[in-house]
C-alpha positions as CSV (number, residue, x, y, z in Angstrom):
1,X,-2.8,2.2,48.6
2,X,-5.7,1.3,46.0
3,X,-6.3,-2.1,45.8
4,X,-4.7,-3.4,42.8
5,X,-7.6,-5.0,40.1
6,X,-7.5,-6.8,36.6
7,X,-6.2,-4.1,34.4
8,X,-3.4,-2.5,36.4
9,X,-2.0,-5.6,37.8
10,X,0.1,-6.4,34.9
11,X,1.4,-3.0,34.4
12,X,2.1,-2.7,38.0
13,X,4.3,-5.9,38.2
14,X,6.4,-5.2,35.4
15,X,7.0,-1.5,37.1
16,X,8.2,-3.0,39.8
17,X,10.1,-5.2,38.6
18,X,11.8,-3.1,37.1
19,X,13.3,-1.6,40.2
20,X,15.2,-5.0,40.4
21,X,16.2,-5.7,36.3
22,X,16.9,-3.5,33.6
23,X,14.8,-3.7,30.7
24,X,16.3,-6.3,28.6
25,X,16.3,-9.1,31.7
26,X,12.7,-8.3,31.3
27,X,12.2,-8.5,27.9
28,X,13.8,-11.7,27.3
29,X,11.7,-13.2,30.5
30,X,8.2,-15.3,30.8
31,X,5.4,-13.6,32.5
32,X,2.2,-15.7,33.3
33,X,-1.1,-15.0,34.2
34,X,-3.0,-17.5,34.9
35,X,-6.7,-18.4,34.4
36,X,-8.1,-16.4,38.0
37,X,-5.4,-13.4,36.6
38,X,-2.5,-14.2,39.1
39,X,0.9,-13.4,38.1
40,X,4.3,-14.9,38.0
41,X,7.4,-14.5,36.4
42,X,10.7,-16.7,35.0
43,X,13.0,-14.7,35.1
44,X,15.9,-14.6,32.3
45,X,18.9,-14.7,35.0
46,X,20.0,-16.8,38.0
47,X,18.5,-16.1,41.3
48,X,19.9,-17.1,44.8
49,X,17.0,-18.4,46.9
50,X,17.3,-15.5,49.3
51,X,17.3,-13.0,46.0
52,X,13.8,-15.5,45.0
53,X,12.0,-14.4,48.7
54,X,13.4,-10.6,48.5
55,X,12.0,-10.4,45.3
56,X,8.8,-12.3,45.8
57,X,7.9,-10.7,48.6
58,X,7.8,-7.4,47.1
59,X,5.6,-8.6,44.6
60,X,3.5,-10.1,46.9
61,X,3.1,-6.5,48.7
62,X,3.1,-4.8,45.4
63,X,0.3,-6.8,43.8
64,X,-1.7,-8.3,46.7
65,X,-4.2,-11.1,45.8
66,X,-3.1,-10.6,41.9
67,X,0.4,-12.4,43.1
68,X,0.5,-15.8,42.8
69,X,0.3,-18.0,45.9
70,X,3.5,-20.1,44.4
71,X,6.6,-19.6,42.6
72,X,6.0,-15.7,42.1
73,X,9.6,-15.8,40.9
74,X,11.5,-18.6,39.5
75,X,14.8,-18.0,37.3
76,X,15.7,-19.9,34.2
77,X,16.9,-22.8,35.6
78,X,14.1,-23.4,37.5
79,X,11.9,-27.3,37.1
80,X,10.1,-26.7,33.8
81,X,11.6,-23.3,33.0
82,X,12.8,-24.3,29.6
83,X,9.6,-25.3,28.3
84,X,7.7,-22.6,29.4
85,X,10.8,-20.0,27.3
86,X,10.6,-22.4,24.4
87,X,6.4,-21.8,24.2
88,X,7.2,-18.2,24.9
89,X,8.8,-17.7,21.8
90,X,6.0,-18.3,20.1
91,X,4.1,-15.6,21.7
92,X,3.5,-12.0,20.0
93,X,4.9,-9.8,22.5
94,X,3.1,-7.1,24.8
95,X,3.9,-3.7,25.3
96,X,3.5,-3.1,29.2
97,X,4.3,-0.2,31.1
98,X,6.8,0.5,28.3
99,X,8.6,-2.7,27.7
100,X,8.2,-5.7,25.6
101,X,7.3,-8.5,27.1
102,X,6.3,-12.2,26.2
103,X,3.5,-13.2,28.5
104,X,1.8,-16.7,28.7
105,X,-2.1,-16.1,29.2
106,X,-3.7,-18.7,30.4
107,X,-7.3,-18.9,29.5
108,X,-10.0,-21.9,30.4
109,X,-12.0,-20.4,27.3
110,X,-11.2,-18.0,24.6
111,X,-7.5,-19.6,23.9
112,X,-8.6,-18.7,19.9
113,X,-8.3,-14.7,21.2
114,X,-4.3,-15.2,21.7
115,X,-3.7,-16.7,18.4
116,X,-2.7,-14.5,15.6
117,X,-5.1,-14.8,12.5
118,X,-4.7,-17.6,10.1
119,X,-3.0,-17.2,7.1
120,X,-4.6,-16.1,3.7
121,X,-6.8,-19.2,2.4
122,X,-4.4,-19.1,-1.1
123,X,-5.2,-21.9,-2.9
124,X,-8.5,-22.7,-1.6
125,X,-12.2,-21.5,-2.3
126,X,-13.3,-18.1,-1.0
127,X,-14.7,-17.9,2.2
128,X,-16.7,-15.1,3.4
129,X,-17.3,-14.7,7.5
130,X,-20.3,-12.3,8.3
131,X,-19.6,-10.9,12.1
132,X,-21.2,-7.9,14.2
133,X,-20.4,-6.6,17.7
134,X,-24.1,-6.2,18.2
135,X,-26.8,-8.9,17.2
136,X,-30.1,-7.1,14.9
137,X,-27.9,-5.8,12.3
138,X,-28.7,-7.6,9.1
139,X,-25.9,-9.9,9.5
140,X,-27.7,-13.1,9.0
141,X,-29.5,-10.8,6.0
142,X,-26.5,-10.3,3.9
143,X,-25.5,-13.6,4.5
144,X,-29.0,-14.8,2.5
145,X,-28.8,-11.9,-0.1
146,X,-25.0,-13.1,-0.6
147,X,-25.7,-16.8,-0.9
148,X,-28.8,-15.5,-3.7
149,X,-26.5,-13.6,-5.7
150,X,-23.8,-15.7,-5.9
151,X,-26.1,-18.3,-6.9
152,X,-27.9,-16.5,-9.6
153,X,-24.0,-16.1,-10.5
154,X,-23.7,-19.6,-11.0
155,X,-21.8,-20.4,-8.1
156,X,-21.9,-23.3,-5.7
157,X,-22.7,-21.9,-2.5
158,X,-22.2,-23.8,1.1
159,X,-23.5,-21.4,4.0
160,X,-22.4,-22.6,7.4
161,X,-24.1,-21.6,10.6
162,X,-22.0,-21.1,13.3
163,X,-23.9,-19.2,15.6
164,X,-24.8,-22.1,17.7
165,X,-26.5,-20.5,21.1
166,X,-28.9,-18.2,18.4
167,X,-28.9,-19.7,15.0
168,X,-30.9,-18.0,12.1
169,X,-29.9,-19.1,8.8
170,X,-31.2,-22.3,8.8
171,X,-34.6,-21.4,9.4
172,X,-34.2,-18.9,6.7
173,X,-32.6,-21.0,3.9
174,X,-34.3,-24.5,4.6
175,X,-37.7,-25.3,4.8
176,X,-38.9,-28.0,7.8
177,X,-38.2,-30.5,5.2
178,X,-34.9,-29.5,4.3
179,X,-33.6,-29.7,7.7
180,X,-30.8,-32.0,7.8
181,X,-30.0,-34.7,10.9
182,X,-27.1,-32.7,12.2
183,X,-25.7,-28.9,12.4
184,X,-22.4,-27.7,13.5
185,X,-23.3,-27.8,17.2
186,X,-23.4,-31.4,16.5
187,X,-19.9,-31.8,14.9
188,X,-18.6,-29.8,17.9
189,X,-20.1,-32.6,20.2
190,X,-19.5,-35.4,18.5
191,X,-15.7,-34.6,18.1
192,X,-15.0,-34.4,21.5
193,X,-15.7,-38.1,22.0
194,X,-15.1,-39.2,18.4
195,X,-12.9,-37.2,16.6
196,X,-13.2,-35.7,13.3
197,X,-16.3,-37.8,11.6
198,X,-15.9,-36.9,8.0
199,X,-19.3,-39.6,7.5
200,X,-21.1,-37.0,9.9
201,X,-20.8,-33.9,6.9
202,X,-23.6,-35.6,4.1
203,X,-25.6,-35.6,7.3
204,X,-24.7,-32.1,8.3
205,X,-26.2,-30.2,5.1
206,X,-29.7,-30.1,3.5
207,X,-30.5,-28.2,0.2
208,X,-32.0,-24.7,-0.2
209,X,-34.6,-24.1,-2.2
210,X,-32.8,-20.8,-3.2
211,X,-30.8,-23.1,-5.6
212,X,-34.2,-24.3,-7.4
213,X,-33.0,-20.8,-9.4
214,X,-29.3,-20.7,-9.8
215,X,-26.7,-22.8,-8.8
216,X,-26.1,-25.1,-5.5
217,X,-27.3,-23.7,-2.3
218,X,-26.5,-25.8,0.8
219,X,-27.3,-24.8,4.2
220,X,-25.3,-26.3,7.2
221,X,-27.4,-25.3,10.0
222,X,-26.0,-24.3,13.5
223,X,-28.7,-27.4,14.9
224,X,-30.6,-29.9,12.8
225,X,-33.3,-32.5,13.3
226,X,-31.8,-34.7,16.3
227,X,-31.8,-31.1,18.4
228,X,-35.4,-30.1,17.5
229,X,-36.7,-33.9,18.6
230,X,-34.9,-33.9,22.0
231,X,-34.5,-30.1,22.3
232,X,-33.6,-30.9,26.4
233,X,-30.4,-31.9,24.9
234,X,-29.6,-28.8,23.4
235,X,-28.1,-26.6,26.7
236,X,-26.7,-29.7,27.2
237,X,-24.6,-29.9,24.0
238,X,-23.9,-26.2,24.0
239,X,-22.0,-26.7,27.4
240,X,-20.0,-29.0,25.9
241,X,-19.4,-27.2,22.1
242,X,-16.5,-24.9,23.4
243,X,-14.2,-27.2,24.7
244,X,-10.9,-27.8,24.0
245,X,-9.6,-31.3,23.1
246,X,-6.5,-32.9,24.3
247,X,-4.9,-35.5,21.7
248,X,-4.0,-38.8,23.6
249,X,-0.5,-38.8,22.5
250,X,-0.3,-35.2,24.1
251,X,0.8,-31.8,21.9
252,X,-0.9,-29.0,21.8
253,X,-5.2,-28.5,22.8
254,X,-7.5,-28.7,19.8
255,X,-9.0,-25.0,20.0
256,X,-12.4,-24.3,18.7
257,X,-11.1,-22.3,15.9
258,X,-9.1,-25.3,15.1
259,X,-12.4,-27.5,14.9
260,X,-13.9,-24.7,12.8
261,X,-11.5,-24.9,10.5
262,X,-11.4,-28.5,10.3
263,X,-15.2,-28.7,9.4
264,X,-14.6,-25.9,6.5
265,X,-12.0,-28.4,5.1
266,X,-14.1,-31.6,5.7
267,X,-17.0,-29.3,3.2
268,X,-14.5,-28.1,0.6
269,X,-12.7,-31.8,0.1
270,X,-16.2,-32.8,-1.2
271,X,-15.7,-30.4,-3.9
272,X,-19.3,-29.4,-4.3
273,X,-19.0,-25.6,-3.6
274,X,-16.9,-22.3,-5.3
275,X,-17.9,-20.3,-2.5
276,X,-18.1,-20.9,1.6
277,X,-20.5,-18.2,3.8
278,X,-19.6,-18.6,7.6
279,X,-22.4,-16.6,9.7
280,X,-20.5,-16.0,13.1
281,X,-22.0,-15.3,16.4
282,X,-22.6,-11.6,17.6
283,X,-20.2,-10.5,20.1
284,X,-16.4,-10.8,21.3
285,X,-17.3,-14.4,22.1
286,X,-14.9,-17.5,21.5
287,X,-17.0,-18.9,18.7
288,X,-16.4,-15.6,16.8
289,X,-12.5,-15.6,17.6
290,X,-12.9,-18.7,16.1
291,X,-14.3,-17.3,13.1
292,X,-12.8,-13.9,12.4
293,X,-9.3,-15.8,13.3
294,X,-8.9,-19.3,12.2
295,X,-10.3,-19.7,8.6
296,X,-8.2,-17.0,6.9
297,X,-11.5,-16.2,5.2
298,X,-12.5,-12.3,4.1
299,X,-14.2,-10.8,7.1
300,X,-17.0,-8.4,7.1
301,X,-17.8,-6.5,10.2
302,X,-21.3,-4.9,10.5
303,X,-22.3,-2.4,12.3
304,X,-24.8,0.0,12.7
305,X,-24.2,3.6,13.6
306,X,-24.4,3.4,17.5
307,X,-21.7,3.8,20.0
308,X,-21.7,0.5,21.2
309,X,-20.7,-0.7,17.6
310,X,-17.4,1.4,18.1
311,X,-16.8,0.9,21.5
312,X,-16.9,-3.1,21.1
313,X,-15.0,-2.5,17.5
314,X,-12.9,-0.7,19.5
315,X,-11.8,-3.1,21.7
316,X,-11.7,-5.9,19.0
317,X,-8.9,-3.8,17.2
318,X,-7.0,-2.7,20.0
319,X,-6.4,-6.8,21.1
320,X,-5.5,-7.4,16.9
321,X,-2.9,-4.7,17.1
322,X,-0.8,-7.0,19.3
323,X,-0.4,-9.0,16.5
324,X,2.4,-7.6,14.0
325,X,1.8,-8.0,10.2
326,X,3.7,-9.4,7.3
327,X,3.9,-10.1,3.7
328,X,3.1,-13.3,3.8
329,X,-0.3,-12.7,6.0
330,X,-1.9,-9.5,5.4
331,X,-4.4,-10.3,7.6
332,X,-5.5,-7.0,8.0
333,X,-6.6,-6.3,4.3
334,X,-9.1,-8.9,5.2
335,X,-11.0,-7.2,7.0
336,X,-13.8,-4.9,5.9
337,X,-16.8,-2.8,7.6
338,X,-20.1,-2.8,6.7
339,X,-22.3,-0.3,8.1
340,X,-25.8,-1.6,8.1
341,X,-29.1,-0.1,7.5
342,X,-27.6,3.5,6.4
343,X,-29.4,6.4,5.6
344,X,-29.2,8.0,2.1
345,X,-27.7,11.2,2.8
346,X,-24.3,11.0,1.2
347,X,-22.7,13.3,4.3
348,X,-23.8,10.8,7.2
349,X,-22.5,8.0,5.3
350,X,-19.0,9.4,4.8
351,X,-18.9,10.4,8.9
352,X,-20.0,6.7,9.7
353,X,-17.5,5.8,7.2
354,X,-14.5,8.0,8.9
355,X,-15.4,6.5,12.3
356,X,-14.9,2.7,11.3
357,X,-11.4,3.8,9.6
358,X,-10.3,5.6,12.6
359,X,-11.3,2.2,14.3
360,X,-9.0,0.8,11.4
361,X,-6.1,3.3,12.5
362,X,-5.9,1.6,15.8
363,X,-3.5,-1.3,13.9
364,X,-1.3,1.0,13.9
365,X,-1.4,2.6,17.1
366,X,1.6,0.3,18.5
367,X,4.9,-0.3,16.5
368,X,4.8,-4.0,17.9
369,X,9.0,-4.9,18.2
370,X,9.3,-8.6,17.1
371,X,12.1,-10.6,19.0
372,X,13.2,-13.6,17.6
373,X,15.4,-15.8,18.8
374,X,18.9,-16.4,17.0
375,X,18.9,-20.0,18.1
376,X,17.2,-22.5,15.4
377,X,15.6,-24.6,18.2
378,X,15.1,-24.9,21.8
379,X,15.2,-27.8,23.7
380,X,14.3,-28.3,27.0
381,X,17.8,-28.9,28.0
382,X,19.1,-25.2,26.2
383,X,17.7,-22.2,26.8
384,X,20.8,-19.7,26.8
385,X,19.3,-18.0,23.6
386,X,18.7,-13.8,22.9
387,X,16.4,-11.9,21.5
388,X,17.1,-9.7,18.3
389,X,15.0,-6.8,18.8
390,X,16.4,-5.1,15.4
391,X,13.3,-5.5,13.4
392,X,10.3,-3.2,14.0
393,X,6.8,-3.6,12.2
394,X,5.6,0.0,12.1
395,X,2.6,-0.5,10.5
396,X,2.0,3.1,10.0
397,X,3.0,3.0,5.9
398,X,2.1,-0.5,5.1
399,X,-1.9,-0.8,6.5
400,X,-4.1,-1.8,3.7
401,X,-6.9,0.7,3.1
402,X,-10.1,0.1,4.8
403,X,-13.0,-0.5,3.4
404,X,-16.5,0.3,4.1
405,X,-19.3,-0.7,2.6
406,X,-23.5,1.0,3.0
407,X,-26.9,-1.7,3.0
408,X,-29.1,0.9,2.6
409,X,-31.8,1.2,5.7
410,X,-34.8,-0.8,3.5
411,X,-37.9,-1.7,5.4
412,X,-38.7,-4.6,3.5
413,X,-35.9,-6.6,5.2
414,X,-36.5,-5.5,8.7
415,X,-38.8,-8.6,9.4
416,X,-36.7,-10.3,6.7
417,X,-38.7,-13.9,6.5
418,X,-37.2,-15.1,3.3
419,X,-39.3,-18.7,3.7
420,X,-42.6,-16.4,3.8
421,X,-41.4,-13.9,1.2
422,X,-39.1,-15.4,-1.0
423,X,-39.4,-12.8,-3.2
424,X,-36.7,-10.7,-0.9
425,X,-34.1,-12.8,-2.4
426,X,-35.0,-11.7,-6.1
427,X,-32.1,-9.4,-7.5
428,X,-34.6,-7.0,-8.2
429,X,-36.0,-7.0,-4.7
430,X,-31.9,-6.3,-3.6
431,X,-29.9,-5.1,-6.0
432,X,-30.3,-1.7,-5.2
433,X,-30.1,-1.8,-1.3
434,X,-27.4,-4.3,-1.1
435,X,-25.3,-2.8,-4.1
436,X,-22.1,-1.9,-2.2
437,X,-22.4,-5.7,-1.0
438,X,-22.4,-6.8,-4.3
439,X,-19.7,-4.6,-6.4
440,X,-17.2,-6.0,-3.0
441,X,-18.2,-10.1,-3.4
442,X,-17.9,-9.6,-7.2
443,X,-14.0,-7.8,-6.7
444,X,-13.3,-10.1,-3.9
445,X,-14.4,-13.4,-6.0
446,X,-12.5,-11.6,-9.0
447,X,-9.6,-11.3,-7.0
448,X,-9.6,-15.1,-6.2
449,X,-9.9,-16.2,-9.3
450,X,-6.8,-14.4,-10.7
451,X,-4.6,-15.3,-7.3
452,X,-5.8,-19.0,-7.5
């Protein structure tokens, strides 16, 4: 026999399982893997204790060092059963080896990943995240020309580093002198042994000398002063940025999404800005689950015309397609591609531009079943509930229509030092190169005006 690995284990434990249930004992089960990808399973039913070591031996054979060393199988009545099917619930279920199932991943980093994306920001200021599989693709670029143009626009514009293990805009929107005390790496720190400091923000934020032309341009830099003057600190902090937070009265984790979040809110409730920029890190990282996921922001994805930019796009969209849409979070109308430094021939454009939409396409691959329970609420005490597996979510006919937007390949912003050439941030100098960019922050901006 093979030897069972990461990717088959699942599949293989719910096919085997299988030869013991029928489909719907499965379905309305709890599966969990844990954080070294060992599985186990609460099953829906009542087990005799002999039916318990039948079963879990099989498994055991089935699955090898992917079973889990203790309580493999457990029924529904089983110490701490109920609360485990009450957080199930909650889950988005999986489609594995052809059967819904709810399972419980357990993750020491990357918890943002199994969240589905934040609702819409309706009601608040737009926010604009700038992401990319692959790092030297203009992101950080757009970012600046963005936070020009909507200045020269007369809007307000806060910029947010949160690309804290390589952060750029800063040092491209602030000069030495500019710099402020702080940057979000800070306010990652800090919150783990103080909580939420809404003093720390006036310290977090220095002004650009992009907004001696236009309107407000703040910078909130990914590190600031204190990093730069003990910069022996600064591995030290990063170890520390990503982790969760347990409240002392208990509830659920503080994610890092969740403290992303938190500081956008702590910068809009000073009401100094019209318009948030959110430069996420390069990569399927936690920070940029953080980003693409929590905020509820317009998301652009960049890209160059590679196949590592699909292959990693690829993988991004087949995780999102777990997640079912609705009317009341279109999440996936808020995402758009940008494919950076494009040629001018009009044919090569329009392939590139096919490829990210058959990227797109792959929300639509799975018609995700939702279950949802007919019971109001669970208690630990009461979990004789059933799924209603009536509604479907075939997002075939209802997927927004992706767009894709062209920077033009323009060797002026290769080396793109905006402090040494400020001159690159003159409409002039990027209106023509950037002009897709443009036309979509002008609809999108539009668009929030007329919601909000």
């Amino acid at each position: 026999m093979d030897k069972i690995r990461f990717d088959s284990s699942l599949g293989i434990f719910v096919e085997t399982l299988l030869q013991f249930y029928p489909t719907n004992i499965l379905e309305q089960s709890v599966f969990i893997r844990d954080i070294n990808g060992q599985l186990a399973v609460i099953l829906a039913t009542d087990l005799s204790e002999g039916e318990i070591a039948q079963v879990s031996a099989e498994m055991t054979n089935k699955l090898g060092a992917y079973a889990r060393s203790y309580s493999l199988v457990a029924d529904q009545n089983g110490f701490g059963a109920a609360a485990l099917f009450a957080e199930a619930i909650t889950q988005s279920p999986s489609l594995v080896a052809g059967t819904q199932i709810r399972l419980l991943d357990r993750r020491a980093v990357g918890i943002d990943w199994l969240n589905p994306p934040s609702l819409h920001r309706s009601g608040s200021i737009p926010c604009f995240v700038f992401a990319s599989i692959k790092g030297g693709v203009g992101r950080s670029t757009a970012l600046c020309v963005a936070a020009a143009y909507f200045s020269r626009r007369g809007r307000r514009v806060l910029a947010i580093d949160f690309d804290i293990e390589a952060p750029g805009i800063g040092s491209m929107l602030l000069h030495e002198n500019e710099l402020p005390q702080f940057g979000s790496l800070d306010f990652l720190v800090e919150s783990q042994v103080g909580g939420f400091d809404a003093d720390l923000i006036p310290e977090m934020i220095g002004s650009s000398y992009l907004g001696n032309a236009g309107a407000r341009v703040d910078v909130l830099p990914a590190i600031g002063k204190a990093t730069l003057d003990f910069p022996q600190n600064a591995l030290a902090k990063i170890a520390r940025a990503y982790l969760e937070m347990f409240p002392a009265n208990g509830g659920a984790p503080i994610t890092l999404g969740d403290k992303l979040k938190k500081l956008v809110e702590l910068c809009e409730s000073t009401k100094r800005y019209d318009v948030i920029l959110v430069d996420s890190r390069a990569g399927l990282h936690e920070s940029t689950a953080a980003a693409m996921l929590s905020l509820g922001g317009e998301v652009l994805l960049f890209g160059i015309n590679q196949p590592q930019t699909f292959q990693g796009y690829k993988l991004l969209f087949a995780h999102l397609a777990q997640f079912s849409n609705n009317s009341s979070n279109d999440w996936q109308s808020r995402f758009s591609f940008v494919h950076a430094k494009a040629g001018r021939n009009d044919k090569a454009k329009q392939d590139v531009a096919e490829k990210f939409k058959d990227l797109y396409r792959l929300l639509t691959t799975t018609s995700v079943s939702t279950p949802r329970c007919k019971e109001e609420t669970i208690t630990a005490d009461d979990i004789d509930f059933v799924w209603d597996d009536s509604q479907e979510n075939d997002l075939g006919e209802e997927l927004p229509e992706c767009r894709v937007m062209h920077i033009l390949d323009d060797g002026q912003y290769r080396d793109f030092d905006p402090i040494s050439r400020s001159d690159l941030l003159d409409f002039s100098s990027y209106e023509h190169t950037f002009s897709d960019l443009i036309q979509y922050l002008d609809e999108e901006t539009s668009n929030w005006v007329e919601v909000n």
